[in-house]
C-alpha positions as CSV (number, residue, x, y, z in Angstrom):
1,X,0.0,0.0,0.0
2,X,1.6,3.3,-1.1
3,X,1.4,6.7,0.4
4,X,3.2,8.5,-2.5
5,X,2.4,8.9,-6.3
6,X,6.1,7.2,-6.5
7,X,4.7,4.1,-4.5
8,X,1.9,3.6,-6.6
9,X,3.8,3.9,-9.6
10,X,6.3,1.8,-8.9
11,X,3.7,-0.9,-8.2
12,X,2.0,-1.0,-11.4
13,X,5.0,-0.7,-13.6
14,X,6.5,-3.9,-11.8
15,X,2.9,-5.5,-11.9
16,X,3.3,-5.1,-15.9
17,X,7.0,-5.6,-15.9
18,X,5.9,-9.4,-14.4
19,X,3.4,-10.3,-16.9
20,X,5.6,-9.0,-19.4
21,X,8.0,-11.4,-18.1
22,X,5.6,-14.1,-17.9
23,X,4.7,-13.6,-21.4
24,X,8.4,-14.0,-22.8
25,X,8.6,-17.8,-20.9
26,X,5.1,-18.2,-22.7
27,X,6.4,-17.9,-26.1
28,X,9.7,-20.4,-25.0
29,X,7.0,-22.5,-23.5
30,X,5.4,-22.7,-26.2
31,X,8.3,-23.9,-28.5
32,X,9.4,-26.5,-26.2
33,X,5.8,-28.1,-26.5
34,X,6.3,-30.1,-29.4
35,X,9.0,-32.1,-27.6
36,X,5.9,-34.2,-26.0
37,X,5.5,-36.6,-28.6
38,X,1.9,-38.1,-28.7
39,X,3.5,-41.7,-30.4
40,X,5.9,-41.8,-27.1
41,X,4.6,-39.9,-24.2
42,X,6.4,-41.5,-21.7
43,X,9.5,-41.5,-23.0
44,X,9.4,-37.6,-24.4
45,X,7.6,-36.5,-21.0
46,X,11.2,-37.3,-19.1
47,X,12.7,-35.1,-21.2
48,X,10.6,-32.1,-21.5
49,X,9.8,-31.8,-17.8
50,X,13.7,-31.5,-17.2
51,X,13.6,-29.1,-19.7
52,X,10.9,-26.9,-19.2
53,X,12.1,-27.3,-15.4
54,X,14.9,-25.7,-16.1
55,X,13.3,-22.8,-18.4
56,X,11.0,-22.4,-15.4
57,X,14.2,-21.7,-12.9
58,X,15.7,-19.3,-15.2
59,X,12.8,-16.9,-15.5
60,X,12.2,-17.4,-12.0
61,X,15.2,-15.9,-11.5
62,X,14.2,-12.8,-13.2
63,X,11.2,-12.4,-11.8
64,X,13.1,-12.4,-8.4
65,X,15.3,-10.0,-9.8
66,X,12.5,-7.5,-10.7
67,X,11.0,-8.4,-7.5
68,X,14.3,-7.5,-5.2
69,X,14.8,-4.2,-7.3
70,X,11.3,-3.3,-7.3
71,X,11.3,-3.6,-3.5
72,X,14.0,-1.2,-2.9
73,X,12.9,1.3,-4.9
74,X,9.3,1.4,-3.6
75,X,10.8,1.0,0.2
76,X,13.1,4.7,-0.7
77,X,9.8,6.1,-2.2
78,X,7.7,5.1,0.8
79,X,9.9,5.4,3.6
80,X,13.8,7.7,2.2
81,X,15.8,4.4,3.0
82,X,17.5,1.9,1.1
83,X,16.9,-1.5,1.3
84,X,19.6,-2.5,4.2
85,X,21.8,-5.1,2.9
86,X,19.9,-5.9,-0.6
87,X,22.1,-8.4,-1.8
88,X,20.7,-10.5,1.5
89,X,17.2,-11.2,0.2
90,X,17.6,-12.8,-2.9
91,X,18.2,-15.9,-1.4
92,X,14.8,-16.0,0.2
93,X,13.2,-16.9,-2.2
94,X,14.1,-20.8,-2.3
95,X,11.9,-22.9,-5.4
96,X,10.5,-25.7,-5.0
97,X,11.6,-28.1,-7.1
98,X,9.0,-31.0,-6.5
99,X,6.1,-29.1,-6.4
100,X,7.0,-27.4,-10.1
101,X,8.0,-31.1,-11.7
102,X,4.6,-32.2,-9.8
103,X,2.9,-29.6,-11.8
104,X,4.5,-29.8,-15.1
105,X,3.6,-34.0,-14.9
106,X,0.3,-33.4,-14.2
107,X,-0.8,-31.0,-16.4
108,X,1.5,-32.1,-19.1
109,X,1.8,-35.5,-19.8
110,X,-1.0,-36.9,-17.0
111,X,-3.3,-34.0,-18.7
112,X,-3.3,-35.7,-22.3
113,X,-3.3,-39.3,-21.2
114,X,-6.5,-38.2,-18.9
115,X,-8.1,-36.4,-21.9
116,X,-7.3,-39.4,-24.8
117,X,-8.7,-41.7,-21.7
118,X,-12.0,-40.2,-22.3
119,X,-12.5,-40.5,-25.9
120,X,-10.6,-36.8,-26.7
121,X,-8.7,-36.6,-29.9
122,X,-5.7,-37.7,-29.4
123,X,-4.3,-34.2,-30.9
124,X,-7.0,-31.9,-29.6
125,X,-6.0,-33.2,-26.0
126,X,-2.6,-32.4,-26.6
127,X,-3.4,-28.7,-27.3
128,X,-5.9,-28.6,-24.2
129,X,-3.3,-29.5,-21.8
130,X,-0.9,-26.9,-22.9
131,X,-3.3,-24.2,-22.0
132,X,-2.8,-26.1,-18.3
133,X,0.6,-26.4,-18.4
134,X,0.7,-22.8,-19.2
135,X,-0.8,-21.7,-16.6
136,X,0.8,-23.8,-14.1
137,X,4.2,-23.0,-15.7
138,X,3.5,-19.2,-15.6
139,X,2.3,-19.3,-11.8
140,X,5.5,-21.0,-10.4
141,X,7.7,-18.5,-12.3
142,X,5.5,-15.2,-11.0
143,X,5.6,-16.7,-7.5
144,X,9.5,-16.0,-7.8
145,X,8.6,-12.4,-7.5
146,X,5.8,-12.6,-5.0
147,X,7.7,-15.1,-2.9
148,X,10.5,-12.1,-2.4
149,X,8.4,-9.9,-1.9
150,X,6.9,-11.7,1.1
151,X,9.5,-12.6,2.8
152,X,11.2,-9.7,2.4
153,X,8.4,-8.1,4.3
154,X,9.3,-10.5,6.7
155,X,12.4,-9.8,7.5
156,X,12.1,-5.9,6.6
157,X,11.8,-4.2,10.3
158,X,9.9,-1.2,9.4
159,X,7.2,-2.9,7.1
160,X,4.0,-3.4,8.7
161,X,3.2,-5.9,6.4
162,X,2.3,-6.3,2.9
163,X,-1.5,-6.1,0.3
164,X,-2.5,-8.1,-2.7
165,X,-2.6,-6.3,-5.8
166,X,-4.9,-7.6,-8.5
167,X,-5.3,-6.9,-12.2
168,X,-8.5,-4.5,-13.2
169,X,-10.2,-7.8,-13.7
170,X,-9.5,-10.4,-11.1
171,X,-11.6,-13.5,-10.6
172,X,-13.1,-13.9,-7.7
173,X,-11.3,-15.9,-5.6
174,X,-8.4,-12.9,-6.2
175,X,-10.9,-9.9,-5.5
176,X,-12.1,-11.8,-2.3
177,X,-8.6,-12.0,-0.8
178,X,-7.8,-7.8,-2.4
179,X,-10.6,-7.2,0.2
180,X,-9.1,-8.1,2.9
181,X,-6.8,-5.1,2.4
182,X,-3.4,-5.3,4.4
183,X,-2.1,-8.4,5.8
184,X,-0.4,-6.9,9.0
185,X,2.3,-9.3,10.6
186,X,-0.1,-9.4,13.7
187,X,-2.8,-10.6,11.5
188,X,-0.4,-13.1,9.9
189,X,0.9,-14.6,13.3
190,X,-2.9,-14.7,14.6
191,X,-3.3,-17.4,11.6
192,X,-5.9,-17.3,8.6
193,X,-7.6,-19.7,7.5
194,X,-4.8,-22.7,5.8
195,X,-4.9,-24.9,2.7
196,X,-2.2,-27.5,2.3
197,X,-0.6,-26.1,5.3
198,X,-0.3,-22.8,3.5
199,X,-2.1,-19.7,4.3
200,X,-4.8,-18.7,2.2
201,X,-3.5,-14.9,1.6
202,X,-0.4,-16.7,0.2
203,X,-1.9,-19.0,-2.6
204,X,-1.8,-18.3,-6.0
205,X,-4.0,-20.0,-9.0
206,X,-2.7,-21.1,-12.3
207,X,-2.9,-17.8,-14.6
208,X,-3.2,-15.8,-11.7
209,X,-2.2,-11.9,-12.6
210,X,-2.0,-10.5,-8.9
211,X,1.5,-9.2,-7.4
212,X,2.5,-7.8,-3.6
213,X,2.5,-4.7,-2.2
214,X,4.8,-3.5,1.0
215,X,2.7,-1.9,3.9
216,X,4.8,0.8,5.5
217,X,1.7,2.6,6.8
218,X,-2.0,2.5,8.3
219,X,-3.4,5.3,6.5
220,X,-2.1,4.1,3.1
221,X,-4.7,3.6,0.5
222,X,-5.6,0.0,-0.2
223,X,-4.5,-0.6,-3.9
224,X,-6.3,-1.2,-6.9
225,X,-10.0,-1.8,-6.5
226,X,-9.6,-3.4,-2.7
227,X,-12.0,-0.9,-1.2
228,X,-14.7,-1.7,-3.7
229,X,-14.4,-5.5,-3.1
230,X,-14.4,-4.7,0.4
231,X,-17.3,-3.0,0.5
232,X,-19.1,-6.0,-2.0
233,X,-18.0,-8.5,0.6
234,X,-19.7,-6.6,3.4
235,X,-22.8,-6.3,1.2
236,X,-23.4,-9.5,-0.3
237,X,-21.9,-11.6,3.0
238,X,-24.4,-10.3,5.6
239,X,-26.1,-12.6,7.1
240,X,-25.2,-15.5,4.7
241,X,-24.1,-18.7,6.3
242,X,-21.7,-18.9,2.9
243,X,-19.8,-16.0,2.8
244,X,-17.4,-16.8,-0.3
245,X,-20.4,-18.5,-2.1
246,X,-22.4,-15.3,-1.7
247,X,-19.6,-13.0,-2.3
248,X,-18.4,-15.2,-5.7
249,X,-22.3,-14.9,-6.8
250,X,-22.1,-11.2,-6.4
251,X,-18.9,-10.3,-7.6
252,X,-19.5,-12.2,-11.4
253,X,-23.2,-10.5,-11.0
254,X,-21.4,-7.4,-11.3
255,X,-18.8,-8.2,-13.6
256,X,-21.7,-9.3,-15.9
257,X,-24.0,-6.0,-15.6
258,X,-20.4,-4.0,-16.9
C-alpha cells in the first residue's frame, strides 16, 4: 500500500514488468511443446519436464530479480531508505523443485493421457493440456517475485506488512482475498484460515495476474479496486451462512451487468 504517487507507480510498472515477463517464458514454453511426442509420451515426457524445469528456474530468476529491485525502490519512495543489505534477500526466495516437476507432470503428460482416456482426440487433447501447463508453468515463475516480496516483508523491520494487488479484472477468488486489504504481521501470526498447510493470503492459481505490495503505513490507501471489493463483501456476505459463495455470486453478478 503506497502513500506517494512514487509508491503507486512503482507498483504498477512492476505488476506489468511481471506479466511482461511471464509472457516471454510463454512464447519459449510454447516452443518446447512439441517435444511431448503423442506416439511416445512416456519417453518424451522425461525429457521435456527437465527441460521446461529448467526454463521455469531461469525466469524465476528474473522475476526475483524484478522483485528485489522493485522492492528497494518502492521501500526509498515510501519510507527515504535503502533497502539494508539488498544483496541479503535474494536468497529468500528458495523454489521448489518437487512441487513445479509435480505440476509440469500433471498438467502435461497426466493432462493428455487423462483427456485421450475419455474418448478426446488424441491431438485436440494435446493442445488442451498446454493451456494447463501454461498456466501452471506461468504461476511458479511469477511466485518467484511474489515469494521475495513476502519474505522480504518478513524480514524488513519497518514494514508493517504487505496487500494483494490484482489486475483491473481479477476473478473472484483474487478480489475476495484484495478485500481483505493489508495483511499486518499481527494478522499473519494470529493465523488465517490454511490450505495445504499454506495460508490462504499466500496461494496463488494457475494464470493468476496478482503481485505484492509492502505496507509501511496504516493510513495508506488499499491498492487497486480493494476498497470496492471490500465494501461487496460486506454487502453481499451479511447474514449468509456462505460467505465466499455469496460474495463469488455477487462479484460475477457485477462483472456481468459492466
Amino acid at each position: 500500500m503506497a502513500t506517494t504517487a512514487t509508491g503507486s507507480d512503482l507498483t504498477e510498472q512492476h505488476r506489468r514488468a511481471q506479466l511482461a515477463l511471464r509472457s516471454a517464458f510463454m512464447r519459449e514454453l510454447v516452443r518446447l511443446w512439441p517435444l511431448i511426442n503423442l506416439d511416445d509420451l512416456d519417453e518424451t515426457a522425461a525429457e521435456w519436464i527437465g527441460v521446461v524445469t529448467d526454463l521455469i528456474l531461469a525466469y524465476r530468476t528474473q522475476s526475483v530479480d524484478k522483485a528485489l529491485s522493485y522492492y528497494d525502490s518502492f521501500r526509498r519512495a515510501e519510507t527515504g531508505r535503502p533497502l539494508p543489505n539488498r544483496g541479503n534477500y535474494r536468497s529468500l526466495a528458495v523454489p521448489n523443485l518437487a512441487s513445479i516437476k509435480t505440476s509440469l507432470l500433471v498438467t502435461g503428460p497426466f493432462g493428455v493421457k487423462s483427456r485421450i482416456g475419455k474418448g478426446i482426440n488424441p491431438r485436440t487433447a494435446k493442445a488442451k493440456a498446454l493451456v494447463d501447463v501454461s498456466g501452471a508453468a506461468s504461476r511458479h515463475v511469477l511466485n518467484g517475485g511474489r515469494q521475495l516480496v513476502t519474505e522480504a516483508v518478513a524480514k524488513d523491520k519497518v514494514a508493517l506488512g504487505f496487500a494483494r494487488v490484482t489486475d483491473a479484472d481479477p476473478c473472484a477468488f483474487c478480489a475476495m482475498l484484495a478485500s481483505r486489504g493489508p495483511v499486518y504481521r499481527s494478522r499473519e501470526s494470529a493465523g488465517t484460515r490454511r490450505v495445504a498447510g499454506e495460508s490462504e493470503l499466500h496461494r496463488y492459481h494457475d494464470h493468476c495476474a496478482c503481485q505484492v505490495e509492502a505496507v509501511y503505513s496504516k493510513d495508506a490507501e488499499w491498492p487497486g479496486r480493494a476498497r470496492e471489493f471490500e465494501q461487496l463483501w460486506k454487502d453481499s456476505t451479511k447474514g449468509k451462512r456462505d460467505a465466499l459463495k455469496a460474495f463469488r455470486e455477487a462479484y460475477e453478478a457485477q462483472r456481468k451487468s459492466k
